[in-house]
Every structure is written in C-alpha cells, then in structure tokens.
N, CA, C and O atoms as a GROMACS GRO file, in nm:
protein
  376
    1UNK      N    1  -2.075  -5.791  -1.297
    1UNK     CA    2  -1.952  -5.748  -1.235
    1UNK      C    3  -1.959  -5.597  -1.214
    1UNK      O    4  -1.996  -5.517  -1.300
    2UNK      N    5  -1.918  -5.565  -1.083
    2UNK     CA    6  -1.934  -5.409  -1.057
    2UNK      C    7  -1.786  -5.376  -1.077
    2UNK      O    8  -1.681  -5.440  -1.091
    3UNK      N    9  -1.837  -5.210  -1.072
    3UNK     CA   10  -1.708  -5.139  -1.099
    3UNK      C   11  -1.665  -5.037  -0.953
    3UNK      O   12  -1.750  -4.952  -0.928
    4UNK      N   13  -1.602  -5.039  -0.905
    4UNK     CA   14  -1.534  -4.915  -0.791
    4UNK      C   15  -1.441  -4.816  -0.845
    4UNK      O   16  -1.354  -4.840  -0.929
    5UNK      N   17  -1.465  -4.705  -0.790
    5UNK     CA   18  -1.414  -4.560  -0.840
    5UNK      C   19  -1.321  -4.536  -0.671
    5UNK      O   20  -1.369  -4.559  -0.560
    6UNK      N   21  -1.218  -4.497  -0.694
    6UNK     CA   22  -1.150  -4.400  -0.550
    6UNK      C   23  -1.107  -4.308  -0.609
    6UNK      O   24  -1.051  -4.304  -0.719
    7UNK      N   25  -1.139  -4.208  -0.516
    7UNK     CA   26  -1.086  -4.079  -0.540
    7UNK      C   27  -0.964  -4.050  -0.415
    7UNK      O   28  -0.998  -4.084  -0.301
    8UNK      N   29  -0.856  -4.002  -0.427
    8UNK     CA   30  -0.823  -3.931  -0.323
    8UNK      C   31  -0.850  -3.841  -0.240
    8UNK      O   32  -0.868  -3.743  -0.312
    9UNK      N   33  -0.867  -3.806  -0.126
    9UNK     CA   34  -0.896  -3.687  -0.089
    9UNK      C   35  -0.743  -3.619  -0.007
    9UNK      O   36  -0.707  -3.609   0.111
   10UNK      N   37  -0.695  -3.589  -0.117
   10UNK     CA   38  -0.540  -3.474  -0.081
   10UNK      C   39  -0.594  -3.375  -0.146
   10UNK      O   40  -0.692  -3.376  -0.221
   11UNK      N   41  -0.517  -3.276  -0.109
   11UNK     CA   42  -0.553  -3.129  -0.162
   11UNK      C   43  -0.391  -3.100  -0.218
   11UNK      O   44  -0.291  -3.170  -0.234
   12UNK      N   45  -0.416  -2.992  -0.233
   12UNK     CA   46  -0.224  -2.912  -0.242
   12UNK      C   47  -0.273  -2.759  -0.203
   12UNK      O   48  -0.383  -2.713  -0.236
   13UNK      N   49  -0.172  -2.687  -0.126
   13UNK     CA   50  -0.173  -2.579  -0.092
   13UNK      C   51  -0.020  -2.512  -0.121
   13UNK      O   52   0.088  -2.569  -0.101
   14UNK      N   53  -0.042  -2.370  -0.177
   14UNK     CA   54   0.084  -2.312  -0.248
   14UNK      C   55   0.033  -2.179  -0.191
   14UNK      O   56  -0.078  -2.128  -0.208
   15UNK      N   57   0.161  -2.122  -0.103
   15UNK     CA   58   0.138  -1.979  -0.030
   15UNK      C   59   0.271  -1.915  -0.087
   15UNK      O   60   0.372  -1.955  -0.144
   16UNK      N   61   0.214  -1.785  -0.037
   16UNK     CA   62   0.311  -1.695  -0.055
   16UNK      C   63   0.305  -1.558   0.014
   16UNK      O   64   0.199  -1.495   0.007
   17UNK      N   65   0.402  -1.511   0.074
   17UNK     CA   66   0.405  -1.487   0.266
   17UNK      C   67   0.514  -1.367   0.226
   17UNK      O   68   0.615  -1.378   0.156
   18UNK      N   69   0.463  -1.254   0.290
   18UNK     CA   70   0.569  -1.089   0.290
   18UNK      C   71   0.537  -1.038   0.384
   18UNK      O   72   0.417  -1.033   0.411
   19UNK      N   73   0.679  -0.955   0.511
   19UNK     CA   74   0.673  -0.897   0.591
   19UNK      C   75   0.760  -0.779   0.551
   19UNK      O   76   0.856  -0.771   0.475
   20UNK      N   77   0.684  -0.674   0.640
   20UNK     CA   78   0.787  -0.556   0.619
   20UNK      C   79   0.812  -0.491   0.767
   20UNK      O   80   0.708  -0.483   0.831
   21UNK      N   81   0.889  -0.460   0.812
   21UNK     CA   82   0.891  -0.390   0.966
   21UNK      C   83   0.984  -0.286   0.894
   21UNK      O   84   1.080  -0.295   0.818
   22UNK      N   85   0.894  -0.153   0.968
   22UNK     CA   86   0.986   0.031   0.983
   22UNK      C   87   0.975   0.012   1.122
   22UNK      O   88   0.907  -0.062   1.193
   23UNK      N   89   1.084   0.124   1.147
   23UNK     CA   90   1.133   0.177   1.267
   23UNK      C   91   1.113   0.324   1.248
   23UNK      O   92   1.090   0.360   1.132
   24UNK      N   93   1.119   0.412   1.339
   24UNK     CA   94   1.182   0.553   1.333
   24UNK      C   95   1.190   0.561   1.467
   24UNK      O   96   1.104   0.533   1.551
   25UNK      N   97   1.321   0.608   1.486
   25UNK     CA   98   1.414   0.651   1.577
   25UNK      C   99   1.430   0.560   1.771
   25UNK      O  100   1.481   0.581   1.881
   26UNK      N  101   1.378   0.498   1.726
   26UNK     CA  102   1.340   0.366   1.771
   26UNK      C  103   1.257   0.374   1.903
   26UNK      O  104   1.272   0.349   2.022
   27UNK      N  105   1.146   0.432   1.804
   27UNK     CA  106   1.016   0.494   1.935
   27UNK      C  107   0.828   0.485   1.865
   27UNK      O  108   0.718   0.495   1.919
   28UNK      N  109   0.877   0.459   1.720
   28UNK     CA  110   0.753   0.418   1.636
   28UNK      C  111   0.755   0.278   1.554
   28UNK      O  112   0.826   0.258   1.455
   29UNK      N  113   0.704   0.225   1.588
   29UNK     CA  114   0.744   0.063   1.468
   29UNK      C  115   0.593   0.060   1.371
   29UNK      O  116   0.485   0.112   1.399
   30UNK      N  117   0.623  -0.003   1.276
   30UNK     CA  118   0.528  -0.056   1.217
   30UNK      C  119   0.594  -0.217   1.124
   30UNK      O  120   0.703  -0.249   1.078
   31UNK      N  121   0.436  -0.293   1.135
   31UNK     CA  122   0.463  -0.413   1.133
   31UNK      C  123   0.414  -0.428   1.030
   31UNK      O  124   0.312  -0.360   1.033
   32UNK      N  125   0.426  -0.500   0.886
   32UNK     CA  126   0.320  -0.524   0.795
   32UNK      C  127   0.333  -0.662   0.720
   32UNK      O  128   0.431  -0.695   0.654
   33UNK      N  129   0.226  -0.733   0.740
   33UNK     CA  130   0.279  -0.888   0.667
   33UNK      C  131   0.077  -0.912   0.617
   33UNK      O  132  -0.035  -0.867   0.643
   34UNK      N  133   0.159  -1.029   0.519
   34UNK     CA  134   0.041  -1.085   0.407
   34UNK      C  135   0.068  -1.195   0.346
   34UNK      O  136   0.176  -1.242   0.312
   35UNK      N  137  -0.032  -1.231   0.335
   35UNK     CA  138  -0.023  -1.413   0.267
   35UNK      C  139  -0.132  -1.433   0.158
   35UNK      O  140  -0.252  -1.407   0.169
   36UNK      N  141  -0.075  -1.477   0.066
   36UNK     CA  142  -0.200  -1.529  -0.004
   36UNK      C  143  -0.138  -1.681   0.012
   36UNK      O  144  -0.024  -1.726   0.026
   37UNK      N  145  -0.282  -1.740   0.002
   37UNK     CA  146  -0.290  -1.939  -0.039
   37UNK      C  147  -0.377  -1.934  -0.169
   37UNK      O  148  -0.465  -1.855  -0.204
   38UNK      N  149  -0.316  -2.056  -0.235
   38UNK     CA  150  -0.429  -2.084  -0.328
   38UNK      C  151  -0.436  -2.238  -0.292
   38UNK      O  152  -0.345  -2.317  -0.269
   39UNK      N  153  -0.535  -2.250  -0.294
   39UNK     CA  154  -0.559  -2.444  -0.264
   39UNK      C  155  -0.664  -2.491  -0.365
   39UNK      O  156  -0.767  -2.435  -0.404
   40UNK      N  157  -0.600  -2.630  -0.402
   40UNK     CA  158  -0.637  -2.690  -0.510
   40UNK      C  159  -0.815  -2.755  -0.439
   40UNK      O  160  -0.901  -2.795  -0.517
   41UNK      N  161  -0.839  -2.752  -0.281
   41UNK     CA  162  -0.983  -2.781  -0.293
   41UNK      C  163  -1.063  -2.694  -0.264
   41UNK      O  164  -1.143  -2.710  -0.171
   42UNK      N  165  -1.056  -2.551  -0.361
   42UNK     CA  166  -1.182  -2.470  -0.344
   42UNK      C  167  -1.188  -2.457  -0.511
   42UNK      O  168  -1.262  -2.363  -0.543
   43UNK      N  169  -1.112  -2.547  -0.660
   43UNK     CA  170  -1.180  -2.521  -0.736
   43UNK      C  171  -1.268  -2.592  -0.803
   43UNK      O  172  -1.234  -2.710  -0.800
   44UNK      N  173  -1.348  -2.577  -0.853
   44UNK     CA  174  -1.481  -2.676  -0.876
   44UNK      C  175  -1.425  -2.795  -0.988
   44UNK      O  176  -1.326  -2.799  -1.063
   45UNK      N  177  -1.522  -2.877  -0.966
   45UNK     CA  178  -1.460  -3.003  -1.045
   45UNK      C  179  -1.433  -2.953  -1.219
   45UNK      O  180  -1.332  -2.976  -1.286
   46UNK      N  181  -1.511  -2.909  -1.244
   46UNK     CA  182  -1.486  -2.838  -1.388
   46UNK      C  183  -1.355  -2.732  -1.391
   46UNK      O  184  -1.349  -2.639  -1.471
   47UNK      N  185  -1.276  -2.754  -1.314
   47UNK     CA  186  -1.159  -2.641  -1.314
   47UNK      C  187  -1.168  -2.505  -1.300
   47UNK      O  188  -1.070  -2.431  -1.295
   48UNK      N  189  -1.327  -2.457  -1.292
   48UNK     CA  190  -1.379  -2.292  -1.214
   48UNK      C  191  -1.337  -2.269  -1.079
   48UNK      O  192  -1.284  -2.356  -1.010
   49UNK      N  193  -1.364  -2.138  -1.035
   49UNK     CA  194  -1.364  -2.152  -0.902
   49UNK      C  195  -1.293  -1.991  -0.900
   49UNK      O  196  -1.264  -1.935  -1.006
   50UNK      N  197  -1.275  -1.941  -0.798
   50UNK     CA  198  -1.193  -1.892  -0.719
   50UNK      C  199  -1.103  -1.953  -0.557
   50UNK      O  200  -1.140  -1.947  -0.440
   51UNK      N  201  -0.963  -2.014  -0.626
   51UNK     CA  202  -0.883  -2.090  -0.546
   51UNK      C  203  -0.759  -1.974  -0.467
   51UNK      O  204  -0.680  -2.019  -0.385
   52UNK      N  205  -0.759  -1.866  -0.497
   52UNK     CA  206  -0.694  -1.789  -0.397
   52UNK      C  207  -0.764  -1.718  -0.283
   52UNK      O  208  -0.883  -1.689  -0.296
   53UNK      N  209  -0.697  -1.687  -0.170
   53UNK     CA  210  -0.697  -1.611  -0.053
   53UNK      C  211  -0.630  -1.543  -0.035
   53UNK      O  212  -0.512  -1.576  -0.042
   54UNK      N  213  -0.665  -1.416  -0.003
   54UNK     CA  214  -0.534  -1.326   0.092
   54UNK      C  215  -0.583  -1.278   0.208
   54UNK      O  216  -0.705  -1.262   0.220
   55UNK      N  217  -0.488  -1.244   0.319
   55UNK     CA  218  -0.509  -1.198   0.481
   55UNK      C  219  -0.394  -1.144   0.536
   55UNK      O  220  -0.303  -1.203   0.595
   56UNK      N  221  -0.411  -0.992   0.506
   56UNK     CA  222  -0.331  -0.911   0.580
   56UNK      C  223  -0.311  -0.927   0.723
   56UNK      O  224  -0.374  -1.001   0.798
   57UNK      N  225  -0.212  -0.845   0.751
   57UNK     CA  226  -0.231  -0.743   0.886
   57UNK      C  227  -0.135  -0.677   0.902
   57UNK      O  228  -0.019  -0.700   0.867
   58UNK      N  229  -0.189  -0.568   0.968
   58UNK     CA  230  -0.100  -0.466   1.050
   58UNK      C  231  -0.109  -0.430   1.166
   58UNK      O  232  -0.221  -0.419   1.214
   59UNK      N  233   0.048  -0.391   1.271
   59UNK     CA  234   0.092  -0.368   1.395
   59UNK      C  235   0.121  -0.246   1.387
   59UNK      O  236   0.140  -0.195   1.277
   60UNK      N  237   0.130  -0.184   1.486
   60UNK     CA  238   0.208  -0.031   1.507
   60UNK      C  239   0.234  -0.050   1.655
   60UNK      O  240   0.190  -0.139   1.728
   61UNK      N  241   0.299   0.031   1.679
   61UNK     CA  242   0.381   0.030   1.832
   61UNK      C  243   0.463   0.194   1.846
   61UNK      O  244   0.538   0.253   1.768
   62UNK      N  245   0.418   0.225   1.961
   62UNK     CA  246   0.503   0.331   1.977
   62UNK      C  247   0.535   0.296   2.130
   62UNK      O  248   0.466   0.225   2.202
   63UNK      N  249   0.643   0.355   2.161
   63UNK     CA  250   0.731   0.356   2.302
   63UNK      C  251   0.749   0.485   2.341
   63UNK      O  252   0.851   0.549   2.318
   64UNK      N  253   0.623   0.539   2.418
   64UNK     CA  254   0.596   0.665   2.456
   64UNK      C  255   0.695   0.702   2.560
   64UNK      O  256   0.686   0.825   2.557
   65UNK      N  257   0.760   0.681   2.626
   65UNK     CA  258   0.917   0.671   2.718
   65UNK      C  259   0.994   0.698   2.671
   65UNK      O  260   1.075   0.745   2.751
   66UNK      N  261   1.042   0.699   2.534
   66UNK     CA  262   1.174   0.762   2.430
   66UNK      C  263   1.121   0.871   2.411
   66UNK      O  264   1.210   0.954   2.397
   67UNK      N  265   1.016   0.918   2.404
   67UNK     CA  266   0.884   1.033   2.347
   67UNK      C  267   0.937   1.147   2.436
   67UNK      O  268   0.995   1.249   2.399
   68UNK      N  269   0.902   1.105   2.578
   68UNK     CA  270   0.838   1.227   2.664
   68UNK      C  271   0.940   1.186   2.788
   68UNK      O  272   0.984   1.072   2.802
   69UNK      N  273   0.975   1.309   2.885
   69UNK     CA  274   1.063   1.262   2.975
   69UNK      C  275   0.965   1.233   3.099
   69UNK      O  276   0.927   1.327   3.169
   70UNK      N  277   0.921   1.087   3.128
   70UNK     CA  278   0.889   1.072   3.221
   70UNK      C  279   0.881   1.025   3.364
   70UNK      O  280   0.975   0.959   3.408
   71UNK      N  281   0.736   1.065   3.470
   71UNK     CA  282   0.884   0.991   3.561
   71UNK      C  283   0.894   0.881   3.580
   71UNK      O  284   0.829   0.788   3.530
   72UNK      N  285   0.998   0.879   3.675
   72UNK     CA  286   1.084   0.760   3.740
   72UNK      C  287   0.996   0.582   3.698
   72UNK      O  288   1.026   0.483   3.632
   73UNK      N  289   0.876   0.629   3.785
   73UNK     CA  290   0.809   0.514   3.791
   73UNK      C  291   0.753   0.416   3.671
   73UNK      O  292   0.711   0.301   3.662
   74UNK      N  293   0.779   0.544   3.569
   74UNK     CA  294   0.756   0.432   3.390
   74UNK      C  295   0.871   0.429   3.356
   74UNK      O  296   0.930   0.519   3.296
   75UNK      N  297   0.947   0.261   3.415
   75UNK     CA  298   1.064   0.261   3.306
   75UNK      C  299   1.002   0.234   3.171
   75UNK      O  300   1.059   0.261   3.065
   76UNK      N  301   0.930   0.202   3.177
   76UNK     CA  302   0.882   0.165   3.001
   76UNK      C  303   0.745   0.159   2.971
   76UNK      O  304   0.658   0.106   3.040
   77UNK      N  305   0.733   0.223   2.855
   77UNK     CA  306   0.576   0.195   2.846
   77UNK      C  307   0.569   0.233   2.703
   77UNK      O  308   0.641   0.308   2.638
   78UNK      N  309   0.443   0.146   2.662
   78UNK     CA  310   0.418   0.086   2.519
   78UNK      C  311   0.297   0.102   2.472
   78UNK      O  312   0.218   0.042   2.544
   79UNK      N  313   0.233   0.166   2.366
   79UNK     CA  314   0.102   0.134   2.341
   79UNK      C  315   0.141   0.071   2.216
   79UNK      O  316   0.252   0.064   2.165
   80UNK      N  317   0.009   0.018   2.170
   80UNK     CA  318   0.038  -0.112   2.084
   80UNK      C  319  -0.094  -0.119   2.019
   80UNK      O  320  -0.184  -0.102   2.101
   81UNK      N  321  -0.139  -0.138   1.892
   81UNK     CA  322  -0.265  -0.173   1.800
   81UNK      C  323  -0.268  -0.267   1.717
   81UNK      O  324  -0.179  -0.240   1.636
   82UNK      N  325  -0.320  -0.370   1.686
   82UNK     CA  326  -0.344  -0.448   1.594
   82UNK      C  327  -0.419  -0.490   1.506
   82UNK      O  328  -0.528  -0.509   1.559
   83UNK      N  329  -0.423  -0.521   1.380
   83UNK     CA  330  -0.557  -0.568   1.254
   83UNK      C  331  -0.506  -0.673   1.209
   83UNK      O  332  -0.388  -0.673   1.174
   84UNK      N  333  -0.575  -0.771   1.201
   84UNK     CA  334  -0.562  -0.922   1.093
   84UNK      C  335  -0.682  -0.942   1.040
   84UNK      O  336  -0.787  -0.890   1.079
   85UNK      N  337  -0.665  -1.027   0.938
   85UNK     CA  338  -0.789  -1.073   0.854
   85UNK      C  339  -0.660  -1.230   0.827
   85UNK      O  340  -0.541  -1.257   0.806
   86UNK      N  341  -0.808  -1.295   0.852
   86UNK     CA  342  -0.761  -1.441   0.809
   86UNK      C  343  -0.860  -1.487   0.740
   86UNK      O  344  -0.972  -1.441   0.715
   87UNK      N  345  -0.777  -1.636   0.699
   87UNK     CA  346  -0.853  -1.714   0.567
   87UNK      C  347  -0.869  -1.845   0.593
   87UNK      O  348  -0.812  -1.875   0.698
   88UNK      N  349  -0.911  -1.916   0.552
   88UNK     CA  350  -0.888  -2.026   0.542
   88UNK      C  351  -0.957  -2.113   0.437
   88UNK      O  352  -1.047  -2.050   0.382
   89UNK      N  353  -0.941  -2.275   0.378
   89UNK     CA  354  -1.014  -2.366   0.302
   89UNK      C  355  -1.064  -2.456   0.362
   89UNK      O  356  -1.068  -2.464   0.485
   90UNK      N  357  -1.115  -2.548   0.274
   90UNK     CA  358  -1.235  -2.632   0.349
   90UNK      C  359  -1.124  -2.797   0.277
   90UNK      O  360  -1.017  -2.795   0.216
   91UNK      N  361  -1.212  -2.920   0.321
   91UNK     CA  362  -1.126  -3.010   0.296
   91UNK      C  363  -1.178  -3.062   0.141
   91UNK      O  364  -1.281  -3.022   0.088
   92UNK      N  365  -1.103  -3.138   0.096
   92UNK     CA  366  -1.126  -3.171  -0.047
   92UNK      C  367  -1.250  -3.283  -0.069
   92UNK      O  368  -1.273  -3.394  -0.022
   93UNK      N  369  -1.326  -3.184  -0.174
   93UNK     CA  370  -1.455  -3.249  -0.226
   93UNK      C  371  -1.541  -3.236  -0.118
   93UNK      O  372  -1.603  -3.337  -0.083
   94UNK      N  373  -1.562  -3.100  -0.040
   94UNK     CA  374  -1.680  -3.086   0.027
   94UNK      C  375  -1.788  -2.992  -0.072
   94UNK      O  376  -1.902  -2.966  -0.032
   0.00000   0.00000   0.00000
C-alpha cells in the first residue's frame, strides 16, 4: 500500500506601504513612497531565509511658470524626475 503526500502551493504576503508628498509654495513638489513585502515563499523549508523586500521611490516636480515670468506662449510648464526600485517573489516551493 502506497502513501501520497500534498502539499499546498499558497504563499501569504504581508506589506507595508508609506507615502509622503511636500509642497513649497506650490512650484516644487516632492513625492516619496516605500513598501516593504515579506512573503512566506522565499523562506527556506527549514524556516531560514531572507523573506523581506523593500522598493523605494522618489518624484520631484517643479512648475517653472510660478518660478519665472514667462511668456504668453507657456501657460504651463513642468519638469519632472523620477527613481523606483522594485521587488518582487517567486511562486511557492520553487
């Protein structure tokens, strides 16, 4: 008589997520947000591992038109920069 084993393959994922937005004078912004995950399938079957992630980023924005008096023909104008770092996991029991 044989025996059969199942395993599930679910994971669990538990995040935790912060934004911050500045202003000044409403002609400079800055954007700042971050996440960490920890997921239950990156730790090794023996309960080791490193199971967290984190992945910033940051925005800035300025509205060079509140800045400088210019003409007519820029009602608006924006420069703009961006950085992210992302993360991600793999599926359970790879």
């Amino acid at each position: 008589m044989g025996t059969e084993a199942y395993v599930n393959g679910t994971k669990q994922i538990n995040s935790l997520y912060y934004m911050a937005n500045i202003a000044w004078r409403d002609q400079l912004f800055l954007d700042i947000t971050g996440r960490n995950d920890w997921s239950s399938a990156l730790v090794y079957s023996n309960g080791t591992g490193n199971y967290s992630y984190f992945y910033p980023s940051v925005s800035a924005s300025w509205i060079f038109t509140e800045t400088f008096d210019v003409p007519e023909a820029f009602s608006f104008g924006k420069l703009r920069a961006s950085w992210a770092q992302v993360g991600n996991d793999t599926d359970p029991y790879i």
